[in-house]
C-alpha positions as CSV (number, residue, x, y, z in Angstrom):
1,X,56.1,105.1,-145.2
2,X,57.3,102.7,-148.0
3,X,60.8,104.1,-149.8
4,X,60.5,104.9,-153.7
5,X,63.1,103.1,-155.1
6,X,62.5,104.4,-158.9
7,X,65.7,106.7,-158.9
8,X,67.7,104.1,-158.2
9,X,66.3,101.3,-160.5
10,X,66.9,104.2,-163.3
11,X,70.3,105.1,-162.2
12,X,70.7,101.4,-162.4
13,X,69.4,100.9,-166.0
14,X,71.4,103.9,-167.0
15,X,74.5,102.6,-165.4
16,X,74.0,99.3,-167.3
17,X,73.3,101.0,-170.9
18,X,76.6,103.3,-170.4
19,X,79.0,100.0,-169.0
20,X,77.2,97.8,-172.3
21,X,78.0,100.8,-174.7
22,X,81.8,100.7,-173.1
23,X,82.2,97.4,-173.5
24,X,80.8,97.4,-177.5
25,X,83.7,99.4,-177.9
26,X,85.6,96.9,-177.3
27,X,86.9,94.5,-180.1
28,X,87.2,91.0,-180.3
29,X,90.4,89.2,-178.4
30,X,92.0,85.9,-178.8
31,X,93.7,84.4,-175.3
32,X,93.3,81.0,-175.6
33,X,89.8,82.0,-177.1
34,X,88.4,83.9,-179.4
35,X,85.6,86.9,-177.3
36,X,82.4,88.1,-179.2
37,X,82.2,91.7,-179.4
38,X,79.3,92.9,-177.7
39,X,76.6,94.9,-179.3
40,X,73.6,95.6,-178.0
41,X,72.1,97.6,-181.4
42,X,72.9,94.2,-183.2
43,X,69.2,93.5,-184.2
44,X,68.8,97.0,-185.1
45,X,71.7,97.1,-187.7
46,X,71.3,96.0,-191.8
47,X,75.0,95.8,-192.6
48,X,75.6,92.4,-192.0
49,X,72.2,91.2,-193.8
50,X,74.7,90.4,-196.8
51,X,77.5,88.6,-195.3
52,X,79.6,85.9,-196.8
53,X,79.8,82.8,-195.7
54,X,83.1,81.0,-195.7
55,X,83.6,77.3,-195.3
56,X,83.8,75.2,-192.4
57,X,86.0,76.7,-189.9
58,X,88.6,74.4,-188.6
59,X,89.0,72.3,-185.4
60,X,91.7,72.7,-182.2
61,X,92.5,68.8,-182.1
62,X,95.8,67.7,-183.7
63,X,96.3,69.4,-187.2
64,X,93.2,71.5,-186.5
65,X,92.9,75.5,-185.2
66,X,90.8,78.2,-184.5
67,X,89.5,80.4,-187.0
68,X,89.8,83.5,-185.8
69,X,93.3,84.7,-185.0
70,X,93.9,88.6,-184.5
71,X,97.5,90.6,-185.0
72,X,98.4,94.2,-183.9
73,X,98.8,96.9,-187.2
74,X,101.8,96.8,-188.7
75,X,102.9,99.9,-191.2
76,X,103.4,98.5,-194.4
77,X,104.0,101.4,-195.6
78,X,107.5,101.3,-195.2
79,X,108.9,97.5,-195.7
80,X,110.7,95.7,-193.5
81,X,113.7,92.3,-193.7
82,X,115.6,90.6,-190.7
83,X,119.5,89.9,-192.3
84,X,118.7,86.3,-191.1
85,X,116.5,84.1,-190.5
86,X,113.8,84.5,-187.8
87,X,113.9,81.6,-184.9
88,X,110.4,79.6,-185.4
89,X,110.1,79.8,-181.5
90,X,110.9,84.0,-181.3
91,X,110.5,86.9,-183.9
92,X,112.1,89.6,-183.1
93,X,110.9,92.7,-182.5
94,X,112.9,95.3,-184.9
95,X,114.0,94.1,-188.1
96,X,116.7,95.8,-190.1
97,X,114.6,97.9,-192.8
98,X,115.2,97.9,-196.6
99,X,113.2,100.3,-198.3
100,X,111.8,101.1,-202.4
101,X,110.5,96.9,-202.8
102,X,108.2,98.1,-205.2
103,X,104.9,97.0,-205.2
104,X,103.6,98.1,-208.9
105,X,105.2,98.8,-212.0
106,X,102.1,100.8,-214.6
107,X,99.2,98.3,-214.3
108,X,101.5,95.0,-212.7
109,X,100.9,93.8,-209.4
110,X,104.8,92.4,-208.8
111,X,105.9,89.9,-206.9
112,X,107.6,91.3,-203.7
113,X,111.0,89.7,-202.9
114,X,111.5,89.8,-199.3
115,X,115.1,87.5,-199.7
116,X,118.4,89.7,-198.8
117,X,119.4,90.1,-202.1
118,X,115.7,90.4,-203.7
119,X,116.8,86.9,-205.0
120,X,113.8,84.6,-203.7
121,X,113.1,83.5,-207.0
122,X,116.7,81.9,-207.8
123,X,115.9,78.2,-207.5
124,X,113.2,78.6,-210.0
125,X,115.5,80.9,-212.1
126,X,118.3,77.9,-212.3
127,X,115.5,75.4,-213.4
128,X,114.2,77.8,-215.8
129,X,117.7,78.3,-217.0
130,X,118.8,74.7,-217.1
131,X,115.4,73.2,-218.2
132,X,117.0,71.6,-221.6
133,X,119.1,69.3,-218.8
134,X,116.6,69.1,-216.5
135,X,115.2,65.6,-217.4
136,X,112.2,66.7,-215.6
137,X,109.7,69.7,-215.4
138,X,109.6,72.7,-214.2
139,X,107.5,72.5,-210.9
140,X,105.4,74.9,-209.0
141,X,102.7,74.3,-206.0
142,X,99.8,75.8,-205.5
143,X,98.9,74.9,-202.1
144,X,95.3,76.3,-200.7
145,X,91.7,76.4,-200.0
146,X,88.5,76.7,-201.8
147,X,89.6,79.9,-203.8
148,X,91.5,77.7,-206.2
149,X,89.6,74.3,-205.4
150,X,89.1,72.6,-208.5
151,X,92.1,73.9,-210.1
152,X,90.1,77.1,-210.6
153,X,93.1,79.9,-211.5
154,X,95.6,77.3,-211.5
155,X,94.4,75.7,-214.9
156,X,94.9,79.3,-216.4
157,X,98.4,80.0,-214.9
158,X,99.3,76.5,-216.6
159,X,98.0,76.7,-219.5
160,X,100.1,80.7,-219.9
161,X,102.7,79.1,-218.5
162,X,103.0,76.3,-220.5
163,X,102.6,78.3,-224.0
164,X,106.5,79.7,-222.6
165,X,108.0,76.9,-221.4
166,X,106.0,73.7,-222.9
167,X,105.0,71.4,-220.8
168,X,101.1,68.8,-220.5
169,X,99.1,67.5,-218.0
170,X,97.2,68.6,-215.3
171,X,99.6,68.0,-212.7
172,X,98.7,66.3,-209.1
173,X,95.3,64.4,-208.3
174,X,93.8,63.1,-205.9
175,X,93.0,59.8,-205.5
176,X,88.8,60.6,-204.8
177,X,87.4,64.0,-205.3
178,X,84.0,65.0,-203.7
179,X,82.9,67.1,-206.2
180,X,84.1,65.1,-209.0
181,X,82.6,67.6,-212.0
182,X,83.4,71.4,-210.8
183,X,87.2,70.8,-211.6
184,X,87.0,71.2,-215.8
185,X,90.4,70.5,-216.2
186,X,90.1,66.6,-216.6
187,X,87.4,64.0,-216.5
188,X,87.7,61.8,-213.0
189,X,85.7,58.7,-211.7
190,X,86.7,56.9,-208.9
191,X,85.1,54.6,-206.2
192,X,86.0,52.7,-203.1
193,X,88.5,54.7,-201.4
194,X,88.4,56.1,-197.4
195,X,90.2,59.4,-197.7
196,X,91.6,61.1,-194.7
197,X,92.7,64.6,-195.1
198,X,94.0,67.5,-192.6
199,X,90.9,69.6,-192.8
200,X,88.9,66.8,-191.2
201,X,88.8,64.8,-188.1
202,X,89.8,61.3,-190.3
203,X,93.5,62.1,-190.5
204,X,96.6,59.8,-190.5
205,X,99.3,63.0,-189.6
206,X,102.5,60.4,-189.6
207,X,102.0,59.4,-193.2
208,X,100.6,62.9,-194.3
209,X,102.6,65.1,-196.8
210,X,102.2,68.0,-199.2
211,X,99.0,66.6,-200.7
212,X,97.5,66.9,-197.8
213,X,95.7,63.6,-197.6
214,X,96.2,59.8,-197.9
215,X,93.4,56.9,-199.6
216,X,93.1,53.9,-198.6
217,X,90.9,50.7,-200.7
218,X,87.6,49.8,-199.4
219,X,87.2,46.5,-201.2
220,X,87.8,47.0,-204.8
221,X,89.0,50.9,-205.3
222,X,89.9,52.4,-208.5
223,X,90.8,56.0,-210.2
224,X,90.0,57.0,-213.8
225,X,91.8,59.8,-215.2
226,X,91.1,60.8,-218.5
227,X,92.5,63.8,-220.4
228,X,90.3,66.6,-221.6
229,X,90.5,69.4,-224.7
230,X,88.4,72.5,-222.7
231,X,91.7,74.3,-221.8
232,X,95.4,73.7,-223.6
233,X,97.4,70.9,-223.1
234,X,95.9,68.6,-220.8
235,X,94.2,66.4,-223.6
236,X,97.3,63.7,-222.7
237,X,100.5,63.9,-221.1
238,X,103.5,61.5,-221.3
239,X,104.4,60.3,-217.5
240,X,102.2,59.2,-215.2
241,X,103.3,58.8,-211.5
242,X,101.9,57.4,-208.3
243,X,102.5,58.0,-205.1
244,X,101.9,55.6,-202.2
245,X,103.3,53.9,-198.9
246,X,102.8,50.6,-198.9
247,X,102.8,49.3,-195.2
248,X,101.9,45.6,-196.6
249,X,102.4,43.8,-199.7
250,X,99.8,44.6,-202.4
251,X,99.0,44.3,-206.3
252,X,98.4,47.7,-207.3
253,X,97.2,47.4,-211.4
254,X,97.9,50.4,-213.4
255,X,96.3,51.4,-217.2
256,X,97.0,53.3,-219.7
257,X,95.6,54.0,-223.6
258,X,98.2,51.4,-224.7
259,X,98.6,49.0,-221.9
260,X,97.8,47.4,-218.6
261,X,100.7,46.7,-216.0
262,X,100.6,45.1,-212.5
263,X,102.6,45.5,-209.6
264,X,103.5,43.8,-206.8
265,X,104.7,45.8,-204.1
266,X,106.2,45.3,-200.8
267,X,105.9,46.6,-197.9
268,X,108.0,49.5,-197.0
269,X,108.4,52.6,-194.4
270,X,109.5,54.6,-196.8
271,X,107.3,56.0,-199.5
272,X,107.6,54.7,-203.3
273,X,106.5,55.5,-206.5
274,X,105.2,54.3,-209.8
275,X,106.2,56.1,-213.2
276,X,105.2,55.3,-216.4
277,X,106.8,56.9,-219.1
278,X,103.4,56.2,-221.5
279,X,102.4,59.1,-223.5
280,X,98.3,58.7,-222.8
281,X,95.3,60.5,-222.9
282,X,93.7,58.0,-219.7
283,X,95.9,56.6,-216.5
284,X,93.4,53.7,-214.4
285,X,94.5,52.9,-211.0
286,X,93.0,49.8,-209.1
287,X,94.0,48.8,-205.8
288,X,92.2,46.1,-203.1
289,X,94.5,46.7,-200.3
290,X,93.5,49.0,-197.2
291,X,97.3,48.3,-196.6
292,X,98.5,51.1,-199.3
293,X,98.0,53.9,-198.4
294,X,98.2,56.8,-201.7
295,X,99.0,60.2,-201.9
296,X,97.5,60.4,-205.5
297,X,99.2,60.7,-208.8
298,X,101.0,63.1,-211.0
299,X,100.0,63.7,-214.9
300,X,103.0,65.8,-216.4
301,X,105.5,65.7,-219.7
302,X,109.2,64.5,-218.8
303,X,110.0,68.8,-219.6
304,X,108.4,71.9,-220.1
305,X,106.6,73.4,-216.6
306,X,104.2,71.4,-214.5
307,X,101.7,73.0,-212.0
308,X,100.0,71.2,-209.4
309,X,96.9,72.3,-207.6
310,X,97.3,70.8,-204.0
311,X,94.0,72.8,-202.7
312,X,91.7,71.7,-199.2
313,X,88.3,73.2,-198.7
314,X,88.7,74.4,-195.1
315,X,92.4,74.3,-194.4
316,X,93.9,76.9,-194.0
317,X,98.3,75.6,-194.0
318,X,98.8,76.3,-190.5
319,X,99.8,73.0,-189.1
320,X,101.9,72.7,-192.4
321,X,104.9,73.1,-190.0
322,X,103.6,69.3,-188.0
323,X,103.9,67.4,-191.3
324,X,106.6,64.6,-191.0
325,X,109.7,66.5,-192.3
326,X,110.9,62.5,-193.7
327,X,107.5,62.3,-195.7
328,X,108.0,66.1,-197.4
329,X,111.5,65.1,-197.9
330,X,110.4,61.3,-199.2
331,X,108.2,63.4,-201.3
332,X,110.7,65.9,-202.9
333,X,113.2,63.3,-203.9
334,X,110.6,62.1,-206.0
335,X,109.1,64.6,-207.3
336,X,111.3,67.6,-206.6
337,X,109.1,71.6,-206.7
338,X,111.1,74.4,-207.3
339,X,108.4,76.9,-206.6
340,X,105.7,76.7,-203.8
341,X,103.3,79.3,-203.5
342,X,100.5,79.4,-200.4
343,X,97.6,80.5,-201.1
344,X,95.8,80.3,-197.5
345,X,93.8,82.9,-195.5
346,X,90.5,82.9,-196.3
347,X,89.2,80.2,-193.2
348,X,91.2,82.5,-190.8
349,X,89.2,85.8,-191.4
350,X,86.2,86.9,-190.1
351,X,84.3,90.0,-190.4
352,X,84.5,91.0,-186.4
353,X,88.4,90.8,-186.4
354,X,91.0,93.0,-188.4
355,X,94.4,91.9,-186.4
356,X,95.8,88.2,-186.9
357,X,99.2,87.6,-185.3
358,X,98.9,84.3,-184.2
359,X,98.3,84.0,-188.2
360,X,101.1,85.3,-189.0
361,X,103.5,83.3,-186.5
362,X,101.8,80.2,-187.8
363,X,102.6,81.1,-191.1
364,X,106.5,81.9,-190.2
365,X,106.9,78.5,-189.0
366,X,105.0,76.6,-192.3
367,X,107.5,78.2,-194.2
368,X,110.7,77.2,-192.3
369,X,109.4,74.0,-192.1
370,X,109.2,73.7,-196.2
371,X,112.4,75.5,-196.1
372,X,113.8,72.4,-193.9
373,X,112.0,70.1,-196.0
374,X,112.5,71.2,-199.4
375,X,116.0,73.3,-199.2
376,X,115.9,74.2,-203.3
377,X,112.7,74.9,-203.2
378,X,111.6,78.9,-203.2
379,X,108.2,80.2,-201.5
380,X,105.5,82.7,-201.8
381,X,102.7,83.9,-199.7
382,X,99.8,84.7,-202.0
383,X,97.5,87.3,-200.4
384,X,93.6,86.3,-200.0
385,X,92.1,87.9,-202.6
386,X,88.6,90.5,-202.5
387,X,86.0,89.5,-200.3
388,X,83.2,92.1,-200.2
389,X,79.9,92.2,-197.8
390,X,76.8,94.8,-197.4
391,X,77.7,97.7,-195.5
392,X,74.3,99.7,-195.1
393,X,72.9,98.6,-198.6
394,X,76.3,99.2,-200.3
395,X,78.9,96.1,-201.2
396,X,82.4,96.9,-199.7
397,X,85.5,95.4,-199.1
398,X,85.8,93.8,-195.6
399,X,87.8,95.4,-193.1
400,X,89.0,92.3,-192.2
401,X,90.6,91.6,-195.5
402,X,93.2,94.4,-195.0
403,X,94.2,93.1,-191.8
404,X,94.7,89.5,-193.2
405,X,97.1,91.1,-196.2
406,X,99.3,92.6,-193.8
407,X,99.1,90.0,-191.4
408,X,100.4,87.9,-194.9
409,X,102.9,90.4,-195.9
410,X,104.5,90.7,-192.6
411,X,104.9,86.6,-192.8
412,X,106.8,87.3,-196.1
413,X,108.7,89.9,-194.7
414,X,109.8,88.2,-191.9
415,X,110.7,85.1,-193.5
416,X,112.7,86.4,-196.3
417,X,110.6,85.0,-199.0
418,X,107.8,86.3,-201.6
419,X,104.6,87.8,-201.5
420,X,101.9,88.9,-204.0
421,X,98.9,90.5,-203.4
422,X,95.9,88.8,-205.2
423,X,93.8,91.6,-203.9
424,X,95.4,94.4,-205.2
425,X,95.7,92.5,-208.5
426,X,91.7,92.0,-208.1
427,X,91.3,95.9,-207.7
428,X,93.2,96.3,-211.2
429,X,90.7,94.2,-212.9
430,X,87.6,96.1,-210.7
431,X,87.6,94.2,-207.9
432,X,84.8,91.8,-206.6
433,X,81.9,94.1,-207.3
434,X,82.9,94.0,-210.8
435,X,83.7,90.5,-210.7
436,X,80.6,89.5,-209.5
437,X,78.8,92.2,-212.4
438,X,81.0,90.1,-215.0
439,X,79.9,86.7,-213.8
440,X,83.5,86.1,-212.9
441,X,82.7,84.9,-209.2
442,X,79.5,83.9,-207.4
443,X,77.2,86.1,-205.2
444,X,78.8,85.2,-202.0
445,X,81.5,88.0,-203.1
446,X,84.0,85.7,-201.6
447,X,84.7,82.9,-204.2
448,X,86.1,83.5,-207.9
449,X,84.7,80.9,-210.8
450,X,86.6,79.1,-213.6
451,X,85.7,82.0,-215.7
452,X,87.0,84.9,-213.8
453,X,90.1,82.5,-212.4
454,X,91.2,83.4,-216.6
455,X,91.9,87.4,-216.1
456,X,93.5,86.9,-212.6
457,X,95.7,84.2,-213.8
458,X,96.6,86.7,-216.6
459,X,97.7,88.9,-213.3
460,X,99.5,86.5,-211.9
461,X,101.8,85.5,-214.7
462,X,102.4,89.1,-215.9
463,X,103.8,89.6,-212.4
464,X,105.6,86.4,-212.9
465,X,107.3,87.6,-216.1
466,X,108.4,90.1,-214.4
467,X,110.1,88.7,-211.7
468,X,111.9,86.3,-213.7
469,X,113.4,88.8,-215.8
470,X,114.3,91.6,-213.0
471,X,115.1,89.4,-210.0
472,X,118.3,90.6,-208.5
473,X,118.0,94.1,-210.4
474,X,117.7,97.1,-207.9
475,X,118.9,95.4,-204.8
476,X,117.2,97.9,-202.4
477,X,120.2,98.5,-199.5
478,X,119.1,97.9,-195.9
479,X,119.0,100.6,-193.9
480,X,120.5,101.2,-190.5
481,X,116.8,102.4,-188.7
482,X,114.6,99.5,-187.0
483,X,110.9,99.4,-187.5
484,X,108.6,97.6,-184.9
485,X,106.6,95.2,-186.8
486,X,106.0,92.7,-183.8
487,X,102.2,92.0,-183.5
């Protein structure tokens, strides 16, 4: 008589369901890789049918990491500062806590001040203050990724900022730009250059610095830069700088509305630089020579404010902390920042993960690392802003979003500088539902436009007000209770 072995082969199915059903449960974890969470309804499941896309994720090889990077909760809720530094190679585990950083005053997103004295904005404060002796700009940085690429926010926050403290020009560029039309903010044509940036596998790391990428001449290269009247004050500016390393002599020729020039430079480890003091409404740069290798150029007035818009679709300012601390250094003698603001997250999150501490720690050591290499220089971490996806036929913030903000905010915290939360300023004006409604940003509910970069700058500068005239008022007192914020 043959056994029936049908009880067993459905105690076996239903063995398998239950363990698949346990293990759904289950969310993503990064060891030295990232797991997919299982999910065995997937196909059955509409929520995701609207999904973002982000841009290309980043590579592990050299300057290049993972994507998805998870952290443990933290309470934000009650706000944390060490009364030193944290060591880049171990964060502590309790931090002294100082309580009542405020986070809104009425309808003003502020800029937090994690610093011990809730005086993180002090080096931009003495330029602010001694700007008539300055014999030079005021200078923030807007480092980050495709949600300010083609100096979308950024032209807004200079042009507000400029109508206080004077001030033309657009600031930083690139030598080559790949989408040469999307950025409004000036005219550029260029051809003949090999670029090699730190979002790609074509990367020269020991020359690379805070603009994030070098070009080199293939045959005859050359850069036009002509000023244009869509937004304030970028219609012509009055110096005109260059930045290069020259590892072999060279003729770079340089032109301007008025007048041509030619140099001949030598070769040198160091980096060097070209300013013309040329009031102009067009700067020409022509270069044969794969032996100079540029960083790009700087369009500014010789005072007022000057904000540059260093931003790198797919990067994400992790490996900031492997730049050569000589070239960041080379690079602040030259052109000195007294405000750097990083504006990074957005290629790090993912919808299945809402915990990024390996994020955070990456972003600790970045900002030592500028600390080290720019010692006058103050920092802020800028929060991603609203990302939205379909969640059963309704268009909701992502999960993951939250997780990244605190994974952001405990960066700040934990390094003693500043932090402002683009997000919460987004929700004032709506959020991305109503940004998308307003044709302020496009249908991916990720990425703002030029249009609605205008009311966020708005945001961003009210909170900026702000901080300038209260920094160092209502020094919160740190408290003798510890709070665990390890992740």
């Amino acid at each position: 008589m043959k056994r029936n072995y049908l009880t067993q082969v459905v105690w076996l199915l239903v063995l398998t369901i239950g363990l698949l059903l346990a293990l759904s449960l289950i969310p993503p974890i990064e060891i030295n890789f990232t797991t997919k969470q299982i999910d065995i309804l997937s196909d059955l499941r509409s929520n995701e049918a609207a999904q973002p896309t982000t841009d290309t994720p980043e590579k592990n090889n050299g300057y290049f990491v993972s994507m998805q990077e998870m952290t443990a909760p933290i309470d934000t809720n009650t706000l944390v500062i060490a009364d030193t530094m944290p060591s880049t190679q171990e964060i502590e585990e309790t931090q002294p806590v100082i309580t009542n950083v405020k986070r809104k005053d009425g309808d003003i997103t502020l800029i937090e001040d994690y610093s011990a004295q809730q005086i993180g904005l002090r080096n931009l404060i003495q330029a602010i203050e001694n700007r008539n002796t300055l014999q030079r700009p005021i200078r923030i940085a807007f480092l980050g990724d495709s949600f300010i690429e083609a100096d979308i926010f950024t032209q807004n926050v200079r042009a507000l900022l400029q109508d206080i403290y004077g001030g033309c020009g657009v600031g930083y560029m690139a030598m080559h730009s790949d989408f040469p039309g999307f950025r409004r903010s000036i005219n550029q044509t260029d051809k003949g250059w090999n670029t090699y940036n730190v979002a790609t596998e074509q990367q020269q790391p020991q020359l690379t610095s805070l603009p994030l990428q070098i070009h080199r001449a293939e045959g005859e290269a050359y850069t036009r830069l002509k000023g244009v009247n869509k937004l304030r004050y970028i219609d012509k500016w009055n110096v005109s700088t260059i930045g290069f390393i020259a590892e072999d002599s060279a003729v770079i020729m340089v032109k301007t509305d008025s007048a041509t020039y030619t140099y001949d430079v030598v070769p040198d480890t160091k980096a060097q630089f070209i300013t013309l003091q040329d009031p102009t409404a067009l700067l020409e740069v022509r270069c044969s020579s794969p032996n100079v290798a540029f960083w790009g150029t700087w369009l500014d007035d010789t005072e007022g404010i000057a904000i540059d818009n260093i931003s790198m679709r797919g990067y994400s300012g992790t490996t900031l902390a492997q730049f050569p601390i000589n070239r960041l250094q080379e690079l602040d003698e030259a052109i000195p920042y007294d405000l750097i603001v990083l504006q990074y997250g957005l290629n790090r999150m993912t919808a299945s993960i809402t915990h990024y501490s390996p994020y955070t720690q990456q972003l600790i050591e970045s900002v030592a690392h500028l600390r080290e290499a720019f010692p006058t220089t103050d920092i802020l971490i800028m929060g991603i802003g609203d990302r939205c996806q379909n969640q059963d036929g309704e268009i909701k913030t992502m999960e993951a979003v939250h997780g990244m903000i605190k994974a952001q905010r405990n960066a700040a915290i934990q390094s003693q500088c500043l932090f402002w939360d683009c997000y919460e300023a987004m929700q004032q004006l709506g959020g991305m539902p109503a940004f998308v409604e307003n044709k302020w940003a496009s249908k991916d509910y990720t990425h703002i436009n030029h249009v609605g970069g205008e009311p966020l700058a708005q945001e961003f500068v009210k909170a900026f007000k702000y901080a300038i005239e209260n920094s160092g008022k209502n020094t919160p007192s740190a408290q003798p209770d510890t709070i665990n914020i390890a992740q």
